[in-house]
N, C-alpha and C positions, 0 to 999 in steps of 0.2 A: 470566453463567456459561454459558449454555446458548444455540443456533442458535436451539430453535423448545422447546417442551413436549415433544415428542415426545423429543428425544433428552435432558431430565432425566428423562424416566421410564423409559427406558432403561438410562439412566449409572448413575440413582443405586445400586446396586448394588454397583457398583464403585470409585465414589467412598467411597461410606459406608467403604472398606475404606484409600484412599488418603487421608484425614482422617481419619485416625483414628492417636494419638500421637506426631502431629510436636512438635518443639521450637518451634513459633510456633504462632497463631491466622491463620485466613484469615476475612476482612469481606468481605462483598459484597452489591453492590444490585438486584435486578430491573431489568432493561430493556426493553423494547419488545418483545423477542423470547420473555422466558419470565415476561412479569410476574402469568401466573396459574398457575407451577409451585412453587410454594413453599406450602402449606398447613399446619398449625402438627402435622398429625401425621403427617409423613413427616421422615423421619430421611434426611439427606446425611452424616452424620460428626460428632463432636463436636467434633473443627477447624476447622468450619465456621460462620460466624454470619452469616446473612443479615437485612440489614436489610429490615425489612417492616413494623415500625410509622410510621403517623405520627404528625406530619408527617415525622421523624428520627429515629433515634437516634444516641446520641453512646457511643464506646469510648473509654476511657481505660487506656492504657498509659504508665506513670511522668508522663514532659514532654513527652507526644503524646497527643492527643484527636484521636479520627477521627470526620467529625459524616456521617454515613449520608444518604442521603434516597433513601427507597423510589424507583423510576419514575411520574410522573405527567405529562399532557402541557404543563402552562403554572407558571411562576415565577406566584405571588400576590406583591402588598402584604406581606401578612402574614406568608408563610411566609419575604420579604425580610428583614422587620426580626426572627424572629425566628432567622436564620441568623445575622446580623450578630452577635446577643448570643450565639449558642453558645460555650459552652468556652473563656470568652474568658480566662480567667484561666489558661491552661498556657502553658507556652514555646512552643510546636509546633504549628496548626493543620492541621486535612488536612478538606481536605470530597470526600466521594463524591460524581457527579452524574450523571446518564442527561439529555443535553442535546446543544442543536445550538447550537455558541459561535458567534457572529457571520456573519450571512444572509451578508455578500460572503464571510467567511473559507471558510464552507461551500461556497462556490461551485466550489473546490476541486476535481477527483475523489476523494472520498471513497470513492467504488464506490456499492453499490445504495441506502444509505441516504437517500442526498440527496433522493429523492422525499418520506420522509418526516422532515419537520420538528421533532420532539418537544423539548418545553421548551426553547424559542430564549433566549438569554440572552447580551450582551455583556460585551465586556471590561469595560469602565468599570462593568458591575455588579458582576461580580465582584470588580473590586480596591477597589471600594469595601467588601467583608465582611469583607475584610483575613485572608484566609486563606495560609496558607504555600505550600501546594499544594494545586489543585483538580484530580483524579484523574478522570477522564471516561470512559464509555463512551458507544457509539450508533455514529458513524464507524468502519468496521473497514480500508480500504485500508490507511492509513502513519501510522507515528506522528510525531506533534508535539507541541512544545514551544513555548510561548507568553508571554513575560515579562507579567508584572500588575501593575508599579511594582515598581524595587526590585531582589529576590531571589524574589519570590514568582512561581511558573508555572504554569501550565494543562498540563495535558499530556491529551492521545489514545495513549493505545498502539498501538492496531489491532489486528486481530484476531489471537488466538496462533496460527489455524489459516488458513489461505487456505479460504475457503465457494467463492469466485467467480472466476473469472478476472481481475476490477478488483482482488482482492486478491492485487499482485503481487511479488514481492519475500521474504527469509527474515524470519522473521517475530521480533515482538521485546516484553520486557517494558522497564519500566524499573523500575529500584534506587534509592530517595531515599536517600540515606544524613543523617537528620533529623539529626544533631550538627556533620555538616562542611558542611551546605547542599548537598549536591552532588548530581545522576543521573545516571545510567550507563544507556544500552540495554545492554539485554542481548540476544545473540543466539539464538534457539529451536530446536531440535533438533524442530521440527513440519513437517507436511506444508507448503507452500506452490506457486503459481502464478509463474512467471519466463516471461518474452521478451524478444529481441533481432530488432533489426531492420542487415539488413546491404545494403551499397550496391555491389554487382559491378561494375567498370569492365571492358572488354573489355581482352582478356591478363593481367587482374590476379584472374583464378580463382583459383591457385593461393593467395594473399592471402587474398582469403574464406574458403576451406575452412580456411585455419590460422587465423584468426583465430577462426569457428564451433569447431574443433577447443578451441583454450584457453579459450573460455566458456564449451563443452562442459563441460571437464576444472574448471572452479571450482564446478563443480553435481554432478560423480559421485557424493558423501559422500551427497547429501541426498535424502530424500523429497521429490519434486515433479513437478510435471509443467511441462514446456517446450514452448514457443512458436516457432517461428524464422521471421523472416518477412525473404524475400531480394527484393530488387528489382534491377532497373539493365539493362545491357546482356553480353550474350555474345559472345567471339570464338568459342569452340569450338561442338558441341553441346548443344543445351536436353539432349536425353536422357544425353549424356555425361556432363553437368553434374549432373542430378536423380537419377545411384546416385553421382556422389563424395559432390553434400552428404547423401544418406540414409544413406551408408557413416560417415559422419562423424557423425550427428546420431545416428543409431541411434534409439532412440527417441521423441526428439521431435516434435512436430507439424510440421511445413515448409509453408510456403503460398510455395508459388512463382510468382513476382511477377516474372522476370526474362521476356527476348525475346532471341535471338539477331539479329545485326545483322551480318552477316557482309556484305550485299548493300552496306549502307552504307559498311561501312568501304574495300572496294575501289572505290568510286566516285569518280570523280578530280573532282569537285565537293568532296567532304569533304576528300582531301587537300590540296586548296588551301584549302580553306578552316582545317585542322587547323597547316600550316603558318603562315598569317597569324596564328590564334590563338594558337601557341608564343612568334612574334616581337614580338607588342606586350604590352609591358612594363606599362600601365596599364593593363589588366584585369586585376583582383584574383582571383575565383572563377571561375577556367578551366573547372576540372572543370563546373562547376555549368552555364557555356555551354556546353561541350563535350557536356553529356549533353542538355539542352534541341535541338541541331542532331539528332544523332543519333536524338531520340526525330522529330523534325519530318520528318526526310529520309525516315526509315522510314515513316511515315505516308505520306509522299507517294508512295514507291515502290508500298509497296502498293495505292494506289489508283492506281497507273499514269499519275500524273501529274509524275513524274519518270524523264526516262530514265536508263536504265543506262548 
């Protein structure tokens, strides 16, 4: 639910007021991050039911049982066999869990979590509990979806809010819809962190800045903050060039990463060699040579070990 302690003792206030007579019930588990904000006399809302007993608690709505399990850091033997028998009698299984699903799958960018490991658990345990859907928090980057035999899936949401810069991207829940088997991301209307990385070819400015321009324009709507990080080479000026793209980016971050090459390109060394490179037909990624010369010649001009 909550970043750190600090900000549910903050929230709760205002929560208590946003939980309070919706048409559903909201479930939720302690995590790593606020798993000593939950004391049995403070009030969040009466919409709200956070699981805090152990080992589980189990909710039952009609032909769905949702089987809880507070934050703890290691899967037990025992606490195995006795997930396996929860609630096993409904149509519908859902198990909540504060976990880190498989050491390679983690390996991932997940963003800051992956340093810490809390209750490591794999696939093959899971789908051996035979749960419909296993509901996860811990990783906040991106979310995933993970088959567990069958129709049954794992899922990570990520975080509803960007905390960090490695949470990048608009941010998302997903929707089970428990009758048709089905989930749906949903898209979130929260703050989030975005970047694009863009590759200048000399004469092809014009290009970039429309391109920055329409990525620009797919982020206007949103709460966020951007990244823009440009590399490659220039025909015109570096400073000419660093007010179009700020004129364009307006306020996003820029880390300018390109070099004007002007010296290069009129070097009659490059034009012979830019013509040879046009005429053979069996090199695949021109561009890719083309930019590897130009970075190598400029190098060498600058150190004055190619003449002009």
């Amino acid at each position: 639910m909550f970043d750190s302690e600090r900000d549910a003792e903050v929230l709760r206030p205002k929560l208590r007021r946003m939980f309070d007579r919706n048409p559903f019930q909201i479930v939720a588990i302690p995590g790593n991050h606020d798993k000593e904000a939950y004391s049995s006399n403070l009030d969040f809302g009466p919409d709200l039911k956070i699981a805090t007993t152990e080992p589980f608690e189990v909710y039952n709505y009609e032909r769905v049982s949702i089987v809880a399990v507070p934050f703890r850091d290691q899967l037990s033997d025992q606490l195995l066999h006795e997930l396996e028998n929860a609630a096993k009698d409904v149509q519908t299984r859902v198990l909540l869990l504060h976990c880190t699903l498989d050491i390679g799958f983690a390996g991932q960018d997940f963003g800051e979590e992956i340093a810490n490991i809390y209750f490591p658990v794999t696939s093959e345990t899971l789908s051996r509990l035979r749960y419909d859907y296993v509901l996860a928090g811990h990783f906040h980057t991106q979310t995933c979806k993970k088959p567990l035999n069958g129709k049954r899936f794992f899922i990570y949401p990520g975080s509803p809010v960007s905390h960090t810069k490695k949470e990048k991207g608009k941010r998302q829940a997903v929707l089970i819809d428990t009758e048709k088997g089905e989930t749906q991301a949903i898209l979130l209307d929260s703050f989030y962190y975005d970047s694009v990385q863009f590759y200048v070819r000399p004469g092809k400015e014009e290009g970039t800045l429309q391109a920055l321009k329409e990525w620009k324009t797919l982020h206007s709507a949103d709460s966020c903050k951007l990244e823009v990080v440009v590399n490659g080479f220039l025909k015109i000026s570096e400073l000419e060039f660093r007010k179009a793209l700020e004129r364009v980016a307006e306020d996003a971050e820029i880390l300018h990463a390109y070099r004007n090459v002007e010296r290069v390109l009129d070097h009659p060394l490059y034009k012979r060699f830019l013509a040879k490179l046009e005429a053979d037909e069996e090199i695949e990624d021109k561009e890719k040579v083309e930019s590897f010369v130009i970075d190598a010649m400029s190098r060498l001009l600058a150190e004055r070990r190619l003449r002009e």
